[in-house]
C-alpha positions as CSV (number, residue, x, y, z in Angstrom):
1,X,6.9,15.3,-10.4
2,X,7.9,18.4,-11.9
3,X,9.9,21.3,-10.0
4,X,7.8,25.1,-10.2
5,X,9.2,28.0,-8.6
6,X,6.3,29.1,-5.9
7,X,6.6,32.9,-7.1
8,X,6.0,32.1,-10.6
9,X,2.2,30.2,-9.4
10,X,0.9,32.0,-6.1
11,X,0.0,35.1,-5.0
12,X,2.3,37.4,-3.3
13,X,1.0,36.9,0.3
14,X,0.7,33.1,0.1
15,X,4.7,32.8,-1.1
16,X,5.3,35.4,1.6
17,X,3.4,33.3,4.6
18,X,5.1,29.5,3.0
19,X,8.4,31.5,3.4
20,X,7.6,31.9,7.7
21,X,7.9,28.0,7.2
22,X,10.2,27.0,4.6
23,X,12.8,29.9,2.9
24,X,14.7,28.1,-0.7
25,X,14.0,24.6,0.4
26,X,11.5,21.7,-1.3
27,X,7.8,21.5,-0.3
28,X,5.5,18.7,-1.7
29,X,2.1,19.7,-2.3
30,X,-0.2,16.2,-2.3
31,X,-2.6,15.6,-5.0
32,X,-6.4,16.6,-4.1
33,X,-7.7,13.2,-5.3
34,X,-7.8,9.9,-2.7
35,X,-5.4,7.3,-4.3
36,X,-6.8,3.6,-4.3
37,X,-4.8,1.2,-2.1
38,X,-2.3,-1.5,-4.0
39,X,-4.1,-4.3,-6.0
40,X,-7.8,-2.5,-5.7
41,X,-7.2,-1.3,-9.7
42,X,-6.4,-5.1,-10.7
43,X,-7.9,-6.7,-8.4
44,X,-5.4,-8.8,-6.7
45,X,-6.1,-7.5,-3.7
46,X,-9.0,-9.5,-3.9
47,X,-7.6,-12.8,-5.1
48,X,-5.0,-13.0,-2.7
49,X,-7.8,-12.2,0.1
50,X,-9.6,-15.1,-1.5
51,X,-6.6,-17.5,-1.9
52,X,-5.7,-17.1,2.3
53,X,-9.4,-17.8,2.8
54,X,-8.9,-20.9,1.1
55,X,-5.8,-21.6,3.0
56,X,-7.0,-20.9,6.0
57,X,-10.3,-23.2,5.4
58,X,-7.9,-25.9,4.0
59,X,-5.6,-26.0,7.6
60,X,-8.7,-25.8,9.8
61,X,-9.8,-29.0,7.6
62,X,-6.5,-30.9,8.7
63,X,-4.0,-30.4,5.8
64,X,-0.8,-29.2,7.4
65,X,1.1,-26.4,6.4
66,X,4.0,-28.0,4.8
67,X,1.7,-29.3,1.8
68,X,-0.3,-25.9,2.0
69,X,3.2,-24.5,1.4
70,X,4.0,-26.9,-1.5
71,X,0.5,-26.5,-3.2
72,X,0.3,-22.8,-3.2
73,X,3.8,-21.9,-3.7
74,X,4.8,-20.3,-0.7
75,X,7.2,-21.3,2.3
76,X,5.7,-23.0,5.3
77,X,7.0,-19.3,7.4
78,X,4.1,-17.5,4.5
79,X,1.7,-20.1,5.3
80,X,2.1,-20.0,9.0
81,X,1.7,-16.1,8.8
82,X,-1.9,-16.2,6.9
83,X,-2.9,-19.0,9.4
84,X,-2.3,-17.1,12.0
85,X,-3.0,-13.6,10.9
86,X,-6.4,-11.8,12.7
């Protein structure tokens, strides 16, 4: 993010009505475009939707979640919270 001094870009009255609001401070102006959310350009999002699904479907079938832990890598507290999650 690169500073730009407002009176260098806008118009006269628009610096004039930011300055009612904010005199020699920092303002952010956001992008116009909608960011995706984390994984969605990857796709991880999705595996890891897919891999608790299988979890999941795996403790509902009687495996416990100490060997759910071991097989997927994860502590039994990680387990527990995808089990339980809504």
């Amino acid at each position: 993010m690169k500073y730009v001094n407002a009176g260098n870009i806008l118009p006269d009255a628009l610096v004039r009505e930011l300055q009612k609001y904010i005199q020699g401070g920092y303002i952010y102006v956001p992008r116009n475009q909608a960011r995706r959310a984390w994984g969605e350009a990857t796709g991880y999002r999705q595996e890891l939707k897919c891999r608790n699904q299988k979890i999941v479907e795996e403790y509902r079938s009687g495996v416990s979640a100490e060997d759910l832990a071991e097989r997927y890598c994860l502590s039994v507290h990680a387990i527990r919270k995808i089990i339980y999650q809504k």
